[in-house]
N, C-alpha and C positions, 0 to 999 in steps of 0.2 A: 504494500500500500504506500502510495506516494504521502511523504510529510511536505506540508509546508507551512511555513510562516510569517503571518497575518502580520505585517510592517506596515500600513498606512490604513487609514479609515475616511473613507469621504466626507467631510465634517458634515459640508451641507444635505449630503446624500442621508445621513444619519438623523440630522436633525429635523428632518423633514418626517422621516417613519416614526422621530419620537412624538414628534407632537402631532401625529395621526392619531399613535396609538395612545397617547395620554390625553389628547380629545374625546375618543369614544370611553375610554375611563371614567373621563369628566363628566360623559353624557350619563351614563349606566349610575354614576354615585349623585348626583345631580336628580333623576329618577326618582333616587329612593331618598332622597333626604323630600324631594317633591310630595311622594305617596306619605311621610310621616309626617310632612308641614298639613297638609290636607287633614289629617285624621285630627291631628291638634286644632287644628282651625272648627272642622266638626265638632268636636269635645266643647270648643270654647263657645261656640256660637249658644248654647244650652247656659252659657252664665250672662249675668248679669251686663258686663263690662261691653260693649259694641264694637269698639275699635280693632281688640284682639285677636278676635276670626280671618278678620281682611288682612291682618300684616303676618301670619300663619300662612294665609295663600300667597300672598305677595311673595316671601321668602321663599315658598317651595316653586313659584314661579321664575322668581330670581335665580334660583339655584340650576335649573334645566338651561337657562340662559347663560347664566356668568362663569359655572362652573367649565364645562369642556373649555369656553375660550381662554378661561385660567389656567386648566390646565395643558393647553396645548400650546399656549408659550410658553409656559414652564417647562415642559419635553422638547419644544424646541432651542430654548436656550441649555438646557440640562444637554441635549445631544449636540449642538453646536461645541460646549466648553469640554466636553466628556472625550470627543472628539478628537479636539483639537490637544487637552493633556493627554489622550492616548502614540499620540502620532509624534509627541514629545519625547515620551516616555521609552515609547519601543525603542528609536535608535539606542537610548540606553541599555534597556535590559531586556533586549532580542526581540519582543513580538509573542505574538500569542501564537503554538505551534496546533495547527490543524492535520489531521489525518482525514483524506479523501478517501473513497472507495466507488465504484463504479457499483451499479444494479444489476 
């Protein structure tokens, strides 16, 4: 089996798949902070107080909204810098070594 070793990482190539994939994170955790602001907001609507129910929905609204775009610049910045200390790094202490194999 051929080894080799993984000495450069395309920073932006990288940073691009991290904040895909830390955006649909954001969307799926955003979701469910969503479905408990909602149950809260239900729960509250049964008291007294009026304001509390709407900023319960607000927040589980907010969070489907603000969260993936937070965190998909955060995965993009995280893979941008992660990146670029990798590609620093290697020249020093060789590279991360891969073993290929065919099907």
């Amino acid at each position: 089996m051929p080894k080799m070793v993984l000495r450069r990482i395309g920073a932006l190539s990288l940073a691009k798949v991290m904040s895909a994939t830390y955006g649909a994170m954001g969307l799926v955790i955003g979701a469910i902070i969503a479905v408990f602001s909602l149950f809260g907001a239900a729960i509250g609507a049964g008291a007294e107080q009026s304001a509390e129910p709407l900023l319960g929905a607000l927040f589980g609204v907010g969070a489907v909204v603000f969260l993936p775009i937070f965190y998909a610049v955060m995965g993009f910045l995280g893979g941008l810098i992660g990146a670029g200390l990798y590609n620093a790094l290697s020249g020093i202490v060789g590279g991360v070594e891969v073993e290929l194999a065919e099907r």
